[in-house]
N, C-alpha and C positions, 0 to 999 in steps of 0.2 A: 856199368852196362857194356857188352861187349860190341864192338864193333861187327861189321860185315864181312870185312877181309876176315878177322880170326871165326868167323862162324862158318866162311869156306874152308878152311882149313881142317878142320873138324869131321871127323871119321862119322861113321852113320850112329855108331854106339855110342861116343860120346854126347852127338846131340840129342840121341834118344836119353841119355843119362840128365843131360842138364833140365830137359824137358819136364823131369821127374820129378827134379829139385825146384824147379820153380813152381810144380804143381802144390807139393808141399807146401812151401811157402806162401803158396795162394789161401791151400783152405787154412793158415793159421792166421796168413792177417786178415778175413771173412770170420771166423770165429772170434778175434780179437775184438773187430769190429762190429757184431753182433753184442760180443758182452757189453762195450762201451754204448753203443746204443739203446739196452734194455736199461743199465745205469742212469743215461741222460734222463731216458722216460721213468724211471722212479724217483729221477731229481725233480722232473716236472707235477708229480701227484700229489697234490694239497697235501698240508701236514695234516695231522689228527689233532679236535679240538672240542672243546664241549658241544660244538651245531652239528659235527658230523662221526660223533660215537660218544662214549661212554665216560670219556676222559674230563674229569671234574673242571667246571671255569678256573679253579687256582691255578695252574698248571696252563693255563691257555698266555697264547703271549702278549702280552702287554706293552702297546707300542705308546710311542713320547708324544701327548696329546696337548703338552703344554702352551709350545709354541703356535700349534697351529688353530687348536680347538678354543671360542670363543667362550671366557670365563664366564660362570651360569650363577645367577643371582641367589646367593643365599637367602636361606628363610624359607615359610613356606611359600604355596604361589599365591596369585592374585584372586582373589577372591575367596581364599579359604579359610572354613570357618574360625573364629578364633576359640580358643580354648584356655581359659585360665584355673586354676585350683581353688577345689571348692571348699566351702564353708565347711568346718565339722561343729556338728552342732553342739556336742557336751565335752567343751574342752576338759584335758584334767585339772589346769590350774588355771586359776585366774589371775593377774596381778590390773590391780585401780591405781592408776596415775591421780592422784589427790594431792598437790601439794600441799606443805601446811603452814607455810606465810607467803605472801605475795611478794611476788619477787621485785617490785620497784619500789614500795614502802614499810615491808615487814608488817603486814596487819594481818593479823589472825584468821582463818578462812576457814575454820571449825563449822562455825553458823551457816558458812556460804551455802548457795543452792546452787550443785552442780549438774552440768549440762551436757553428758555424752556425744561427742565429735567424732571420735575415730575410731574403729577397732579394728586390729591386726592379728592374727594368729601365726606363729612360728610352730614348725613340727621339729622337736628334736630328739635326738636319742640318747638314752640313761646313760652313765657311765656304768660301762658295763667289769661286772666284778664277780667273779665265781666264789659261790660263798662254801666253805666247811660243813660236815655236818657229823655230827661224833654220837652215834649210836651207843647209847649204856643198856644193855640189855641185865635185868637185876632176875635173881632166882632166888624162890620162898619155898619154906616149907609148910604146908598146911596144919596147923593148930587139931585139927581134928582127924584125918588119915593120915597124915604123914607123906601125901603125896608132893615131891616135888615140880614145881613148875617155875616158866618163863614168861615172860610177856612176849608172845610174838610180834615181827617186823610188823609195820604195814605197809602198803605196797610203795617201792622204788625205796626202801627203803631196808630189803633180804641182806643179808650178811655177806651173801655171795658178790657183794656189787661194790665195786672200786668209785667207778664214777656213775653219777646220775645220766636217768634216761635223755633227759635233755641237752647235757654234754654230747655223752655217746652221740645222737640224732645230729649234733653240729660237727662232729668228725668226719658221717658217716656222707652227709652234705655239701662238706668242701670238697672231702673225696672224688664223693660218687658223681653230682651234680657241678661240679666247679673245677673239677678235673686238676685238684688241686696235688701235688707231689707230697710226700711226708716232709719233707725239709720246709715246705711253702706252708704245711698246716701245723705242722707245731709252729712257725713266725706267725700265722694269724689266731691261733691260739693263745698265744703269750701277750701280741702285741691289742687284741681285740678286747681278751677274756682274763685276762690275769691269771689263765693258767700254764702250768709248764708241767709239759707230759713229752716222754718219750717217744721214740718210733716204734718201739716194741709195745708200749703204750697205746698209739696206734693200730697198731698190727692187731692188738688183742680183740681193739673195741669192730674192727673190721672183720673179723673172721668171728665173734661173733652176730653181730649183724648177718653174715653170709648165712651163718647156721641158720637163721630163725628165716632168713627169707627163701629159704629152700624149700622150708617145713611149711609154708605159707603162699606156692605157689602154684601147689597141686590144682587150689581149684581155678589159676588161669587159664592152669592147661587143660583143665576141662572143660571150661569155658571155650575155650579155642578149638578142641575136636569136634563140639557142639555145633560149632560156627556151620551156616550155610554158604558164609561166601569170606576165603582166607587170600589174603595177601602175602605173600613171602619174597624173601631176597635174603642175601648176606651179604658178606663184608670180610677182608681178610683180618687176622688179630695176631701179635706176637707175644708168644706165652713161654715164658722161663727159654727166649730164644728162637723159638721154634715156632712156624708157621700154623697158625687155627684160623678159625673159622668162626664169625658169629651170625647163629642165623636169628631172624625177626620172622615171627609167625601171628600176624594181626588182622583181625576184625572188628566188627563195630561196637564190641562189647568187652573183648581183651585182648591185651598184646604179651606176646609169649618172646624172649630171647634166649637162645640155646648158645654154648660154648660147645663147639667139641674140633678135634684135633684132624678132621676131612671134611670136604664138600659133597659128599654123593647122597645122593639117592637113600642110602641107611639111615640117616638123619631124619628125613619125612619120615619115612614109616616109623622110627623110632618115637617122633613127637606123633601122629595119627595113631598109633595103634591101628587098630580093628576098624574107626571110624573112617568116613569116605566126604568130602565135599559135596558142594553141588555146583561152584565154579571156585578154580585157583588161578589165581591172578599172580602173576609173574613177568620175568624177563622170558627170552626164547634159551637160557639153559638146560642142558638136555636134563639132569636131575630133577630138575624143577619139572618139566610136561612129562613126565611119572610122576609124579602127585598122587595119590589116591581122590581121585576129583572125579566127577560126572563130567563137567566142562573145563577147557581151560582157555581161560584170553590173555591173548595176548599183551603185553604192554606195548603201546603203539607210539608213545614217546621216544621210546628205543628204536622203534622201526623209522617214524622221522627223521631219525638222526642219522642209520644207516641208508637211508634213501638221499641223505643230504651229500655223503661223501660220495657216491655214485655221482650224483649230479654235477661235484663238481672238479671229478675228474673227466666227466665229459658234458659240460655244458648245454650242448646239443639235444644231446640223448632225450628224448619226450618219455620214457614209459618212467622211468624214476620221478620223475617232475608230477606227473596224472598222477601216479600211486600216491606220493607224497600230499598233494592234494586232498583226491579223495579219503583219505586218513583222518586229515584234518577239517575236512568236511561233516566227516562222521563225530570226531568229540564236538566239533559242535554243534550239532545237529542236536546229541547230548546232552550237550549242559543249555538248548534252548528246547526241550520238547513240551517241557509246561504250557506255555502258551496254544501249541498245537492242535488242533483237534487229532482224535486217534488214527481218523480215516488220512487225514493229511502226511502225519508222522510215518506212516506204515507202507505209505505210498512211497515216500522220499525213502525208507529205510528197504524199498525195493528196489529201485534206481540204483543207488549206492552198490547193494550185494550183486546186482546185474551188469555192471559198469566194471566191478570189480574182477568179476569170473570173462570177460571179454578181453582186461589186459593180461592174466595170467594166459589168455591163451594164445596169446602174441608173439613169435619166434625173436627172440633175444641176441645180441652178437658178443656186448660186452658182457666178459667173465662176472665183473661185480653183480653188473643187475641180473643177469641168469642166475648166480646164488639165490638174490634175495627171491626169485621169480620163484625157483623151486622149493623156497621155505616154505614159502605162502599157498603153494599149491602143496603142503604136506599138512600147513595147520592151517589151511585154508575155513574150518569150523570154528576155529578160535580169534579170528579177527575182528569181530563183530559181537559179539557173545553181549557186550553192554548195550545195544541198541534192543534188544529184547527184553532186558532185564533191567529197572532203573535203580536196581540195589549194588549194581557191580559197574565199578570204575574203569575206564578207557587208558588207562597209565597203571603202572604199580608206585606211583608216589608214595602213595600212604606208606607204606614198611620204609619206602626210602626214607623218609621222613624222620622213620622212629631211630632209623640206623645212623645220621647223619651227626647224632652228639656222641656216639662211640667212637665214627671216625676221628671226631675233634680230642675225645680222652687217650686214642693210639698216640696220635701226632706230639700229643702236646708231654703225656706222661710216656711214650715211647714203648707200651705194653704192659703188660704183667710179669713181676715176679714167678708167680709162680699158678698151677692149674688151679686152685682155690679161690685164690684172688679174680681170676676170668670167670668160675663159676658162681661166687660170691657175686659179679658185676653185673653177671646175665639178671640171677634172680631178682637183686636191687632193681635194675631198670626193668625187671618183667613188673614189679607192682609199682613203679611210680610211673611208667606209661601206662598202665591201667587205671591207675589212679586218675590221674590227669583227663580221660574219657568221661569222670565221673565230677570234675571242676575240684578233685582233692590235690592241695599243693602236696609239691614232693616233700619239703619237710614234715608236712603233717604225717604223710605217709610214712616216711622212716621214723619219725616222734612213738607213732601209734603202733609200730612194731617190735621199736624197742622194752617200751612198755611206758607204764604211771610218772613221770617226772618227780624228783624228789620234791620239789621247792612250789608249791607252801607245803611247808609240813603238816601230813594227816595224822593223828595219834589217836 
């Protein structure tokens, strides 16, 4: 800092000069101290979490509850019902406990008249052992034309087949269903079944399966452009490296999963064709509401969750808290209108849409809630669409749902080899979540695709 004396001394240009330099200096420590203050306030804005977006509980942070949190009584609770395993009524084997001398003086107990005390049932399983099976196929010639002939296969038993349907269907199961690695299923192969098979062994019995579920999926996806009310969502997938896509296209009747290498828009129409909706139920991404749909709703579970981060980046704030509310007002208004009478439900389901168009037209300050203010005043038609309709759900759960064991086979097998094996995947799980709609376990479904089981032999 300069003193006073040398600031007299000082010509009029120099002080005009210094005056210059310290102005600079002003707006840069003002712009310093803007950036460090926008900083602070981004230090201060709640992290992202499963209550306030999209970002899955795993990933949420998990604080040390040991010390403080009071250890919770194992078992079930009090008062709940008990449950024990029930009788099967025709066991396979029986075994009769009958001794046959008495064990404090060795007398014969042939004659005895004995008198049933206890019975016990154990369930156990076979030891299991994959067996051979050595097809002789004999050729004759006929005594009277001279035609020659074969005994043909019969079925699970073609010349073309290495291993049985029923093998193949437990490759296809640990794989598909169990998200099991080639190195993890050849050891439960060997270690379970007595057999020893390769990875390319594998590979084969997989990329057949894929073939057959491809040829076999047409009519889900008929079934699914058919549908009056679709659920969709994706998920990302990593294929031979590279960034895909899997999309879930479900209704109450099939569930359809596509592989392909983008997220747009070209994918719906590619799965709709020509067909059109009558509501699609979705997230608010922008591919998604181009749908080919008549209606589209919203999922409001998502909108909870962005109304949740609003709130509490600013605590205060009333219009995200009401919105939020009424949201949750409206599922469940939902999931209780049975009891209602019509006149009652339709009344409250007026309130609701009239409450709603009052805070959208409320002048906003914070940037968050203005976003969310002007989505809803864009798909303000789509917010409600299930209170009209009790065929169409208030969340897009359902697909979430269907998506959530792909997520777990990315994680855990770390993607796909190669496009075949993601499209081979999609098909599989397009018919065993269909299946499953229909109370068909997944092995049956992959058993029933592969075809006839060798074992018992047909001849």
């Amino acid at each position: 800092m300069m003193a006073r004396d040398e600031l007299t001394q000082m010509s009029l240009d120099e002080l005009i000069d210094l005056i210059l330099a310290q102005q600079v200096q002003l707006e840069a420590l003002r712009a310093e101290n803007e950036a460090l203050r926008r900083k602070l306030e981004k230090g201060k804005t709640p992290p992202p979490n499963s209550s306030n977006s999209s970002q899955p509980p795993s990933r949420d942070y998990k604080a040390n509850l040991s010390k403080t949190r009071k250890k919770r009584r194992h078992g079930p609770p009090k008062g709940h019902q008990k449950y024990e395993c029930g009788w099967v009524v025709d066991p396979d084997h029986v075994v009769d406990l009958k001794p046959r001398t008495c064990q404090r003086c060795q007398a014969d107990l042939a004659q005895a008249e004995w008198v049933l005390t206890e019975v016990n049932q154990i369930t156990e399983l076979p030891q299991a052992k994959a067996e051979v099976i050595e097809v002789r196929q004999s050729a004759a010639d006929c005594p009277d034309c001279g035609h020659r002939q074969a005994g043909p296969p019969p079925d699970g038993l073609d010349k073309q087949r290495t291993f049985g349907a029923r093998l193949e269907a437990t490759v296809v199961y640990y794989r598909q269903e169990q998200h099991m690695s080639y190195v993890r299923t050849q050891a439960a192969l060997k270690n379970l079944h007595g057999v020893e098979i390769s990875q390319g062994g594998i590979d084969r019995i997989m990329q057949r399966a894929g073939r057959k579920a491809h040829q076999a999926v047409e009519p889900i996806a008929q079934a699914v452009q058919d549908s009056e009310v679709i659920y969709c969502d994706e998920t990302g997938s990593r294929v031979d490296g590279d960034n895909w896509w899997q999309w879930v296209f479900a209704s109450m009747t099939a569930v359809l999963h596509v592989m392909r290498f983008n997220r747009s828009v070209d994918v719906v129409h590619d799965v709709m064709g020509e067909h059109q909706a009558d509501v699609w139920v979705s997230d608010c991404y922008a591919p998604q509401m181009k749908a080919p749909s008549q209606k589209h709703q919203l999922c409001l579970a998502h909108q909870i969750r962005n109304l949740q981060a609003v709130i509490e980046q600013d605590p205060q704030h009333f219009w995200a808290r009401h919105v939020q509310r009424l949201f949750r007002y409206a599922i469940h208004l939902h999931h209780h209108r049975q009891p209602l009478s019509r006149e009652l439900f339709l009344n409250r389901v007026e309130r609701i849409e009239s409450c709603l168009d009052r805070l959208l037209e409320q002048g906003l300050d914070p940037p968050g809630a203005r976003r969310l203010q002007r989505r809803y005043q864009k798909y303000r038609r789509s917010l409600f669409v299930f209170l009209h309709r009790e065929d169409v759900c208030p969340t897009n759960n359902l697909s979430e749902r269907y998506l959530r064991p792909s997520v777990i086979h990315r994680k855990v097998c770390g993607g796909f080899r190669s496009g075949w094996g993601a499209q081979g995947y999609a098909a599989l799980k397009s018919l065993i979540d269909t299946g499953a709609l229909f109370s068909i376990p997944p092995f049956e479904v992959i058993q029933q695709l592969l075809g006839v089981p060798a074992l018992p032999i047909r001849v």
